[in-house]
C-alpha positions as CSV (number, residue, x, y, z in Angstrom):
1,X,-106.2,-45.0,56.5
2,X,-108.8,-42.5,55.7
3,X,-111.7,-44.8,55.3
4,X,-111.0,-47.4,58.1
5,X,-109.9,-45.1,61.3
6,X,-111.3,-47.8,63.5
7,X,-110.0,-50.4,62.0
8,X,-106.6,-48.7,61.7
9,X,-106.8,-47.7,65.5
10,X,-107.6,-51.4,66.3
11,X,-105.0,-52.6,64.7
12,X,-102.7,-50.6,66.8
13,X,-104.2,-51.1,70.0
14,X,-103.8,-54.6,69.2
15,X,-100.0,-54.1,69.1
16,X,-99.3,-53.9,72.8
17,X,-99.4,-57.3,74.9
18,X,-101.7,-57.6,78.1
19,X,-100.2,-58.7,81.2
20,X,-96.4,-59.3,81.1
21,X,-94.6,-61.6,78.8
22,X,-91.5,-62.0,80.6
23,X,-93.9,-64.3,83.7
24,X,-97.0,-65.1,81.8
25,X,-96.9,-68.9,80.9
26,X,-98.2,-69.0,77.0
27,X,-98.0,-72.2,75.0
28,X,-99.4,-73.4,71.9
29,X,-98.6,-77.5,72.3
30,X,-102.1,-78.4,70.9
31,X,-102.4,-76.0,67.4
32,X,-100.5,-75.1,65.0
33,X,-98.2,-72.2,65.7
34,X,-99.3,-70.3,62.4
35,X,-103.1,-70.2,63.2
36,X,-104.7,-68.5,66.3
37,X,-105.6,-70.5,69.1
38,X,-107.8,-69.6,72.8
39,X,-104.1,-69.8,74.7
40,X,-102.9,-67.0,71.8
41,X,-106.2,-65.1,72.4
42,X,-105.1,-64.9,75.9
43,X,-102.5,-62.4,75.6
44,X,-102.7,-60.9,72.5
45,X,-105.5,-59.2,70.0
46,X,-103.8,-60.2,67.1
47,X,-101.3,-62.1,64.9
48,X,-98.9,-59.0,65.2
49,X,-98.6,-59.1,68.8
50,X,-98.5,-63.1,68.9
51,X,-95.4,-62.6,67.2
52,X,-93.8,-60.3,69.2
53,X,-94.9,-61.9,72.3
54,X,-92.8,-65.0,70.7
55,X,-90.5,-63.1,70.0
56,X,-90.0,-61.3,73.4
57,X,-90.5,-64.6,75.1
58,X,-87.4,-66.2,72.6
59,X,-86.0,-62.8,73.8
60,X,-86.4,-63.5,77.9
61,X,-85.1,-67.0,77.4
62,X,-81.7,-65.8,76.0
63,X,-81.4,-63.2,78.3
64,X,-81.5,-66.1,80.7
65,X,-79.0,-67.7,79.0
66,X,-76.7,-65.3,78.9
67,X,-77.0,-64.8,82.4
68,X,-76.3,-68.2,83.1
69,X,-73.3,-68.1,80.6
70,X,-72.2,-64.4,82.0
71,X,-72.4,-66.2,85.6
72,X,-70.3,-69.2,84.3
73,X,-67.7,-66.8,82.8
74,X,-66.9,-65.1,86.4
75,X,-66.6,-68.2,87.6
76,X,-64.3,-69.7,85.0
77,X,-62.1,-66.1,85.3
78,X,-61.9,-66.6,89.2
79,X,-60.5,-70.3,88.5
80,X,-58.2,-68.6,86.4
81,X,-56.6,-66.1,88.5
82,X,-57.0,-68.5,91.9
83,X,-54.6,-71.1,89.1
84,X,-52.6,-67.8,88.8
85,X,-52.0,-67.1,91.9
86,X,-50.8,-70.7,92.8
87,X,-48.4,-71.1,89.7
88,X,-46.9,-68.0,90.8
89,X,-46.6,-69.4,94.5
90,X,-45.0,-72.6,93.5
91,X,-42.7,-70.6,90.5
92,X,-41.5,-68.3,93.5
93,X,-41.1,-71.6,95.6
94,X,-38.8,-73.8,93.0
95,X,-37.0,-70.6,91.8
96,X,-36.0,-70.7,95.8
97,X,-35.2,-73.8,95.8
98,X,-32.9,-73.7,93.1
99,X,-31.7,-70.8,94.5
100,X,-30.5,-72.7,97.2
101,X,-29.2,-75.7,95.2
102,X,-27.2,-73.7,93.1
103,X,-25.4,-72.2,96.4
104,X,-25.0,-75.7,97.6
105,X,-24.1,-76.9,94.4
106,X,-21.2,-74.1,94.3
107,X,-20.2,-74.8,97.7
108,X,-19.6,-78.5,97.0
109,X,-17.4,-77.3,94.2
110,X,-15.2,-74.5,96.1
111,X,-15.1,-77.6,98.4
112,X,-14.3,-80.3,96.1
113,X,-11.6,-77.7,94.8
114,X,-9.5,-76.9,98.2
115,X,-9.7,-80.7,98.8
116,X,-8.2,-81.3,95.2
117,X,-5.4,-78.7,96.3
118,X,-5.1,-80.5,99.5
119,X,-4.4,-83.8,98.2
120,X,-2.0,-82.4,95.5
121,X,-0.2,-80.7,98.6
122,X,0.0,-84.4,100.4
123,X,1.3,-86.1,97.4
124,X,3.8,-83.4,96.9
125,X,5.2,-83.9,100.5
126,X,4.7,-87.7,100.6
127,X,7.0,-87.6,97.3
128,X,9.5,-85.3,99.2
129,X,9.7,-87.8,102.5
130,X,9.9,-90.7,100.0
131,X,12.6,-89.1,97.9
132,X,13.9,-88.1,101.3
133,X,13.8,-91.5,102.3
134,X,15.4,-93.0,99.1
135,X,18.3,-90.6,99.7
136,X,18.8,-91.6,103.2
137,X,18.7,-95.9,102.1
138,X,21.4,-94.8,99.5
139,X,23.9,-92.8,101.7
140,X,23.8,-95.8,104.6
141,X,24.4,-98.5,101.9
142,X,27.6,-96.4,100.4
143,X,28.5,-95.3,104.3
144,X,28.1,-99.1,105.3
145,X,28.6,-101.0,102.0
């Protein structure tokens, strides 16, 4: 470092793009991207900051992506709870309805059940007026017979 200061102070000059990476349009369609070419010499002194100006470029562009994919993630999470939100409507909404068919349901039952008692009640008397009947027949067939 001693015997080549300017060299050495080049070399870190060199280091630091010019103008900004992140908007300046650099390619290198027509060369090789190992060996230094005019649109290289464009933005950069030297192989060290042609990498880094790759690199920060590679950098910008996933930055980008992951903006995009950040984006599409808060998007995806807002279908998700608005989904949510209307499962949980329609649960509420069937667990009502059920609600309601089970009362119905238990009515028809209670119903079905008093009219059972009912109709055992009829039966009962019809089989009294019938036995009644019977009885009657009987006594005017031994009074007349």
């Amino acid at each position: 470092m001693e015997r080549f200061p300017q060299e050495l102070a080049h070399a870190f000059a060199g280091v630091f793009p010019r103008g900004d990476p992140y908007t300046s349009v650099w390619d290198q369609s027509e060369v090789n991207a190992l060996e230094r070419s005019a649109d290289e010499d464009q933005h950069s002194d030297s192989a060290a900051i042609s990498a880094m100006y790759a690199l920060m470029k590679t950098y910008g562009g996933l930055e980008r992506c992951l903006g995009r994919l950040s984006g599409s993630l808060l998007t995806v999470q807002d279908e998700k709870r608005q989904l949510q939100r209307e499962f949980h409507t329609e649960d509420e909404r069937l667990q009502s309805e059920l609600a309601r068919m089970t009362r119905e349901r238990d009515q028809a039952v209670q119903k079905n059940s008093e009219l059972s008692q009912d109709l055992l009640a009829v039966r009962e008397q019809r089989d009294r007026v019938t036995t009644a009947h019977r009885n009657c027949e009987r006594m005017l067939v031994h009074v007349l017979g």
